[in-house]
Residue, then its C-alpha position, 0 to 999 in steps of 0.5 A: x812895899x818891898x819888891x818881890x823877890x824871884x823864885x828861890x830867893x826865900x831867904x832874902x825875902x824880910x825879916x818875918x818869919x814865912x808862913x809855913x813855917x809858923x803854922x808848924x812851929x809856931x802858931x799852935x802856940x796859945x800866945x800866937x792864935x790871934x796871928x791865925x785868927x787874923x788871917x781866917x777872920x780876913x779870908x772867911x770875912x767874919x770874926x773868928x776866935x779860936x777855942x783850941x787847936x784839934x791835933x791831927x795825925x797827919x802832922x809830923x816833925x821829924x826830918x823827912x817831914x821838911x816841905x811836905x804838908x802842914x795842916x792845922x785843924x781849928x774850931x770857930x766860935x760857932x763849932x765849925x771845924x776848919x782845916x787849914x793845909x799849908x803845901x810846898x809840894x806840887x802835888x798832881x791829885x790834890x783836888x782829891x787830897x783837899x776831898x779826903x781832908x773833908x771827908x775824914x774829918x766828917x767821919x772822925x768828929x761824929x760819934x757812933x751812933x750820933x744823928x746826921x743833924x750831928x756832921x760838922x761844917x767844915x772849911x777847907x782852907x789850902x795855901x798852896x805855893x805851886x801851880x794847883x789847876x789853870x786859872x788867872x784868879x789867885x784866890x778860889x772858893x767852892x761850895x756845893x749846891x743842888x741845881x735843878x736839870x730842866x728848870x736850873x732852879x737851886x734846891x732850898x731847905x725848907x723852913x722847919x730844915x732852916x730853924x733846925x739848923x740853922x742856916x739859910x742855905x743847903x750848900x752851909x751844910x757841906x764842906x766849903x773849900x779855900x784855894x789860894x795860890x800865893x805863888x801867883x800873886x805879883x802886884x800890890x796890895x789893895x786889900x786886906x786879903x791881899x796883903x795877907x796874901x803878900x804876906x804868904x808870898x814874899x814873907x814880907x809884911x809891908x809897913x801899910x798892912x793893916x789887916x787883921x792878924x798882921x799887927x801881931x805877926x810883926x811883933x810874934x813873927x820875927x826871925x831875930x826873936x828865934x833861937x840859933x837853933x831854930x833859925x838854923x832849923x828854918x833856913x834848912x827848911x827854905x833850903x828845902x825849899x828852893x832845892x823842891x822848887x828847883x827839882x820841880x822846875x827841872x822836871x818840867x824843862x825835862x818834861x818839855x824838852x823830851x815831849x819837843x824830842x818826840x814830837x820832832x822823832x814822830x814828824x820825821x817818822x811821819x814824814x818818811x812813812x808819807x814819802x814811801x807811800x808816795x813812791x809806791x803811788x808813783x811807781x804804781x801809776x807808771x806801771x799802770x801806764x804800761x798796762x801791767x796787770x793790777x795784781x802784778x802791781x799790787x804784789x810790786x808796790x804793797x797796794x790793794x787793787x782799790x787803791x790802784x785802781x782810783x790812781x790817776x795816770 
């Protein structure tokens, strides 16, 4: 495997075109499903096949659209949705955003006046290259589930649900959700998933890969089969790239150092506001030795008769 390359380097990164970049260009292309195929076949551990790409209002080509989302919503050969979402800007509310993909896409893939037994299941599918929550795993799966609150057993369809429609489970109804951050995958692969994952990483395909999908992107992906002007689109999309990452980095150095500066100002407050109440005590104590009327001494040094009176000489 090629040596992964330090944040920034995309350029340098292999002959392949990146992942991202496909999906907007290039994948959507009939000739191309079964790179795409590959890849959800290998995530979902099953046998997709796309029938047609459902085209999404959220997908746009103009300039400003260079780094922002990228989604692709498919059908499988069973007629459920997925919705793939490509993402290079760290967004704070994404958790969210992936709820409202799901939630839109239930509502708009159903007609007026159609039964429940009608809602689409859905995958969610996010590849994200920023730093989406905290955890040490790089792929994340999630599904709904009913579990009881006194017995902690899992709510089950009942037989006639199960024949009807035709799942086994409740949680096969809702949407289930991919998380996967590519950016934190630093090892070698040891598994199809992994080299899929290397493959979005890097944008290298190592020459033992032999997951699904990756054979055709060898021969489909490949940047000197790009025309001089898509590859001068494509490299001011890495630009971009770097350019966010480098913004979203200085942020957060800004960030750490402002909070440091902060933290430092508030101790050194602190520590004055702690050394004047602690010459008041002092002065305090003193003129209670001289015996001096309390509420002289509270008037003096700013503390209540209380405070003076627990004040030990």
């Amino acid at each position: 495997m090629k040596k992964n390359n330090e944040k920034g380097d995309e350029s340098m990164a292999s002959n392949y075109i990146r992942f991202d970049w496909a999906m907007k260009r290039l994948l959507r292309n009939k000739a191309n499903f079964a790179v795409l195929e590959g890849f959800l076949t290998t995530l979902l551990n099953e046998r997709i096949v796309i029938q047609k790409l459902l085209e999404s209002e959220s997908n746009q080509e103009d300039e400003f659209d260079k780094y922002n989302r990228v989604d692709m919503l498919a059908e499988n050969s069973k007629g459920e949705l997925i919705l793939i979402e490509v993402q290079n800007n760290n967004e704070y509310a994404y958790f969210q955003r992936m709820l409202f993909g799901t939630s839109k896409l239930v509502t708009e893939y159903i007609n007026r006046g159609e039964g429940y037994d009608k809602v689409r299941k859905i995958y969610s599918i996010n590849i994200v290259y920023f730093s989406l929550g905290s955890g040490k795993d790089t792929v994340y799966h999630g599904k709904t589930e009913f579990r009881g609150i006194h017995q902690n057993d899992v709510l089950e369809l009942t037989p006639f649900q199960r024949q009807t429609f035709k799942v086994d489970a409740v949680s096969q109804l809702y949407p289930e959700y991919y998380i996967l951050k590519v950016n934190d995958f630093n090892q070698v692969a040891k598994s199809p998933l992994e080299e899929w994952i290397c493959y979005l990483n890097t944008g290298d395909i190592p020459d033992s890969a032999t997951a699904p999908g990756l054979e055709e992107a060898r021969e489909r992906l490949k940047l000197d089969k790009m025309t001089k002007t898509e590859l001068e689109a494509y490299y001011r999309h890495l630009d971009n790239i770097v350019i966010l990452r480098d913004n979203i980095f200085t942020e957060r150095a800004e960030g750490r150092a402002e909070g440091r500066a902060e933290g430092r100002a508030e101790g050194l407050e602190e520590g004055l506001a702690k050394g004047r109440e602690e010459e008041k005590k002092e002065m305090a104590r003193n003129m209670k030795s001289l015996n001096i009327p309390l509420d002289t001494i509270s008037q003096v040094t700013g503390l209540t008769i209380e405070e003076i009176r627990d004040l030990k000489i």
